[in-house]
PLY file of the C-alpha trace (Angstrom):
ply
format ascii 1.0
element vertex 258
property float x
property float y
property float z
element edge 257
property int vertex1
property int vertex2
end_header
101.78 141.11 38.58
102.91 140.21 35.16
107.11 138.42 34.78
107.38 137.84 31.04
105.02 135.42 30.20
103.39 134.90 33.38
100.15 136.55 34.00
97.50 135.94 34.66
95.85 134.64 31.38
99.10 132.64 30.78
98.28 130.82 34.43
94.93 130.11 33.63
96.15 128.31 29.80
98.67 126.43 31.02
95.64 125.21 33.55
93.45 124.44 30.72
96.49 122.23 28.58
97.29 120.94 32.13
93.57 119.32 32.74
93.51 118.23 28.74
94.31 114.55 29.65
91.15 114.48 31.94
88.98 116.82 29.89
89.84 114.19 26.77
89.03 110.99 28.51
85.44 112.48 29.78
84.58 113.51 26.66
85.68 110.13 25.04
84.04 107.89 27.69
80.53 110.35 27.57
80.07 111.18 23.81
77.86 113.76 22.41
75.86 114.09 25.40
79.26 115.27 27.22
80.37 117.82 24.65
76.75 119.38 24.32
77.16 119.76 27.83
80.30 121.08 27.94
79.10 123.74 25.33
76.00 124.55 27.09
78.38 125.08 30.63
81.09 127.36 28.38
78.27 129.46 27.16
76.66 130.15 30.65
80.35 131.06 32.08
81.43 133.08 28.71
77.33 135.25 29.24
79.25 136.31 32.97
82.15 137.60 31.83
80.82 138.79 28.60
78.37 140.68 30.75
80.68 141.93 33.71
83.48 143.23 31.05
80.76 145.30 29.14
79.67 146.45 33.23
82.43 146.92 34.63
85.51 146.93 31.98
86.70 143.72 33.43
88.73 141.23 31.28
87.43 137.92 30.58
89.65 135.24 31.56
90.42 131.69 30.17
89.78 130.36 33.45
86.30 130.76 33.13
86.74 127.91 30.71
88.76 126.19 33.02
85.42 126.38 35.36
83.10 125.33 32.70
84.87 122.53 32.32
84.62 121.21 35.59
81.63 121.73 36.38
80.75 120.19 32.91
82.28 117.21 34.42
81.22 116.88 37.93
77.99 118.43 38.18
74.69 115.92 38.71
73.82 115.17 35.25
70.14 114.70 35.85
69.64 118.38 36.29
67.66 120.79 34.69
68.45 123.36 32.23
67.20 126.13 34.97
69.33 124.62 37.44
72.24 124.15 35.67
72.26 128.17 34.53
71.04 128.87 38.46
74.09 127.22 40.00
76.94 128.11 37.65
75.55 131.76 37.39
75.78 131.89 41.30
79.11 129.84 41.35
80.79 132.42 38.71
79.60 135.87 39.74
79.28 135.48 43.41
82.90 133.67 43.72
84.83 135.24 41.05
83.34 138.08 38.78
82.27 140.15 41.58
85.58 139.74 43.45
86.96 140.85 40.53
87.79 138.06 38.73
89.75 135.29 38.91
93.51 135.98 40.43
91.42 138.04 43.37
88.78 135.26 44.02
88.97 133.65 47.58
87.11 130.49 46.65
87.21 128.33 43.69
84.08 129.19 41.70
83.44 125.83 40.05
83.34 124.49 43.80
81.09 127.25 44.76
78.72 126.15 41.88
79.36 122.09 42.69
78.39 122.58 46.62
75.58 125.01 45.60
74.17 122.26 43.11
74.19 119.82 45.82
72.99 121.58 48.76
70.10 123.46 46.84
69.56 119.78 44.51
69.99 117.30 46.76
68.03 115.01 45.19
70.11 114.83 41.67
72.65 112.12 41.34
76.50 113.15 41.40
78.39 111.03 38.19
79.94 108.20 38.66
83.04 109.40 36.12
84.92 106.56 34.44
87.87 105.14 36.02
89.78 106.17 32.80
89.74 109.93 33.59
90.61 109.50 37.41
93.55 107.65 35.73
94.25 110.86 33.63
93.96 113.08 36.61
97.53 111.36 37.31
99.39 113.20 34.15
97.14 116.53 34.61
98.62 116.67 38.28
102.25 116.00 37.04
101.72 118.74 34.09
100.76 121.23 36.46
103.27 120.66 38.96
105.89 120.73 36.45
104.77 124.02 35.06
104.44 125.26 38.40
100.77 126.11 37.95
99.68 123.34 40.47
100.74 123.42 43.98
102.86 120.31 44.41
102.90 120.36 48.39
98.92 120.25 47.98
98.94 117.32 45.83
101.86 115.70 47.21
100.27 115.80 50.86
96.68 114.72 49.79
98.22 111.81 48.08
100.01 110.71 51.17
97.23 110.86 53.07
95.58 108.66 50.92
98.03 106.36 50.24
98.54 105.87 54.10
94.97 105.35 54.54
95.05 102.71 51.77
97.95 101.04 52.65
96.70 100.37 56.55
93.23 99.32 55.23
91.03 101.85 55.66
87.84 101.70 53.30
88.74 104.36 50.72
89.49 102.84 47.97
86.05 103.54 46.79
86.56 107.21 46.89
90.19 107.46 45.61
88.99 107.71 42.01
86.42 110.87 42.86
89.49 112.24 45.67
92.04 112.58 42.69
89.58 114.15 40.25
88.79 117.02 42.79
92.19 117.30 43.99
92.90 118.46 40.19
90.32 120.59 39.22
89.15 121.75 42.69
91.51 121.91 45.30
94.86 122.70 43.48
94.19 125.66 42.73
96.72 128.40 42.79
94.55 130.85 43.82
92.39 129.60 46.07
94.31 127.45 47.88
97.13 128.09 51.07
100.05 130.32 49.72
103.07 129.72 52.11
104.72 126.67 52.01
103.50 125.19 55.34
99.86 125.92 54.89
100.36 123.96 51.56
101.44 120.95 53.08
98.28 121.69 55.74
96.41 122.03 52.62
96.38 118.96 50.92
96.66 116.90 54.61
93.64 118.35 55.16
91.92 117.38 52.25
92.91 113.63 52.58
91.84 113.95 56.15
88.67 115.19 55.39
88.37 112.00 52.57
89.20 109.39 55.07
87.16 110.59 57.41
83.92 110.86 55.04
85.13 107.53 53.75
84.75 105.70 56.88
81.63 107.62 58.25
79.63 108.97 55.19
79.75 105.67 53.14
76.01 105.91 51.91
77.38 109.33 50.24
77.93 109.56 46.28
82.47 109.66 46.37
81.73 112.98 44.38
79.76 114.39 46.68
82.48 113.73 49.52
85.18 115.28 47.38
83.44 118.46 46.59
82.40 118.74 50.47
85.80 118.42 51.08
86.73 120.92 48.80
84.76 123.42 49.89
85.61 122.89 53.58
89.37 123.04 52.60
89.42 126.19 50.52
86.80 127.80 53.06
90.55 127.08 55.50
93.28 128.17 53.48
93.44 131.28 55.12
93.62 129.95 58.45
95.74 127.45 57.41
98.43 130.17 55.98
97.59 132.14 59.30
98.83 129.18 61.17
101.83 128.81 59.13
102.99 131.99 59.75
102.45 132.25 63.05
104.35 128.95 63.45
107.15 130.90 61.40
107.07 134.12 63.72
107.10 132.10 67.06
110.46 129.94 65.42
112.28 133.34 64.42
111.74 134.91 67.88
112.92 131.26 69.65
116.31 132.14 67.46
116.47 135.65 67.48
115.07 136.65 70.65
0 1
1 2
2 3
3 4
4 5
5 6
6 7
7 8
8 9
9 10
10 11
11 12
12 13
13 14
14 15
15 16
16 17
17 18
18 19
19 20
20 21
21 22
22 23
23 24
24 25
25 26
26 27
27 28
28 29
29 30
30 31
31 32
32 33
33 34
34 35
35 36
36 37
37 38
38 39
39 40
40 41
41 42
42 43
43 44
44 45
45 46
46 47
47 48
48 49
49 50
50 51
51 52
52 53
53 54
54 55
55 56
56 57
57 58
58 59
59 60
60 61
61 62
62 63
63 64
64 65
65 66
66 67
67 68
68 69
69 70
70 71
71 72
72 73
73 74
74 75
75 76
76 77
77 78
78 79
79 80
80 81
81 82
82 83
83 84
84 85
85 86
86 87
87 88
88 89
89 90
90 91
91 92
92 93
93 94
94 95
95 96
96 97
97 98
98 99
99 100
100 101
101 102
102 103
103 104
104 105
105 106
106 107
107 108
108 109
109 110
110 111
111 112
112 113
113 114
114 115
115 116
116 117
117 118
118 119
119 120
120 121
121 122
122 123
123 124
124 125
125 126
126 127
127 128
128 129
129 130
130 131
131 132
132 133
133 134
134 135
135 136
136 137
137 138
138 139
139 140
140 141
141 142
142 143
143 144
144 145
145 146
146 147
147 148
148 149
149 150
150 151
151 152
152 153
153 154
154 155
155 156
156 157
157 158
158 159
159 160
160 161
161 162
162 163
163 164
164 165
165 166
166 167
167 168
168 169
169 170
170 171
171 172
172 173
173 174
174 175
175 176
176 177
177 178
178 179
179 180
180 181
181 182
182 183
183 184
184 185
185 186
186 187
187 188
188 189
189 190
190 191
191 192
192 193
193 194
194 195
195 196
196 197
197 198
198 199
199 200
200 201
201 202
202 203
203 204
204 205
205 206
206 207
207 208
208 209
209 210
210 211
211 212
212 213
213 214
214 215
215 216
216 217
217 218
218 219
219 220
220 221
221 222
222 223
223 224
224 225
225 226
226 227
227 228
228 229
229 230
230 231
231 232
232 233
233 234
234 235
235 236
236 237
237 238
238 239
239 240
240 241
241 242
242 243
243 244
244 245
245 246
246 247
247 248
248 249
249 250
250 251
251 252
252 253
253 254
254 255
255 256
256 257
């Protein structure tokens, strides 16, 4: 559905100026080797849509740049090139372009490509990203929410979570660096995350449930590598999570109304 300026393309820019804070520290922080792979990722994603708009006369979208960039970021950089093209070309058709495209995706393709990377890999070592751009993560979360392309209930609950957890001296301050990074790019997602206003809040208490609890049990685990499990496991429950919402909704309306 288009209202003025929002569509879908105009979703997926603001995304991209939204994630600029963290997208500018990474590249400052990793140098050449960061931007050649930041090409290399945009050119794999652009081949995909390039390929399934010639196919299947389906428009490319910016947020297949959105997706190179994250998995530019948070993908094992020890991999090869073969792996590199196997996992994003998996991530991006199987969870987006064959859905038809992103708007109609149910899962977050860069986290597709991120768990398939470290489930078919898991030998490779996830980065250990400078604290800098979990720092910037802070300003791309505020951007978004602010231009409403970010769920703020997501956010807002994962960060109390966290914060709790923190504050009563649980062991995850370790992790909150690689938590806020995901939360960003992964798991506030307006498309793939829980729609209704209750499964939001379930959302994002989910994901910092799912961090404490790797935190405290899965400490020999690379803080990445907990963040995009919990991504996956999250997004793989949004439905539910908006199912249970509602159904929370219909059973209070028929306590009032009969």
């Amino acid at each position: 559905m288009t209202r003025g300026l929002w569509d879908r393309e105009m979703v997926a820019l603001v995304l991209l100026a939204a994630v600029m804070p963290m997208a500018l520290a990474w590249l400052w922080y990793g140098g050449s080797a960061a931007l050649g792979r930041l090409v290399l990722t945009l050119l794999l994603s652009g081949f995909w849509h390039l390929v399934f708009m010639l196919a299947r006369a389906q428009p490319p979208s910016f947020a297949g740049a959105l997706t190179a960039l994250t998995v530019a970021m948070l993908a094992p950089p020890d991999l090869s090139l073969f792996q590199l093209v196997l996992g994003i070309s998996f991530g991006s058709v199987m969870a987006e372009l064959v859905m038809g495209g992103w708007g109609r995706n149910v899962l977050n393709p860069a986290t597709v490509t991120l768990a398939f990377l470290g489930f078919g890999f898991p030998a490779a070592a996830w980065p250990d990203l400078p604290l800098p751009v979990a720092w910037a993560a802070i300003p791309a979360a505020l951007i978004g929410m602010v231009a409403g392309v970010m769920p703020a209930r997501i956010v807002l609950a994962a960060g109390l979570v966290g914060g709790l957890a923190y504050w009563i001296g649980l062991p995850v301050g370790p992790v909150l660096p690689a938590a806020g990074i995901a939360l960003v790019l992964l798991v506030a997602d307006p498309v793939a995350s829980a729609s209704t206003r209750a499964g939001g809040w379930l959302n994002g208490l989910l994901y910092g449930a799912l961090m404490v609890l790797f935190a405290v049990q899965w400490q020999q685990t690379a803080p990445l590598q907990m963040a995009v499990s919990a991504a996956l496991l999250v997004s793989l429950a949004a439905p539910l999570l908006d199912e249970i919402a509602i159904a929370a909704w219909l059973a209070g309306r028929k306590r009032r109304h009969g």
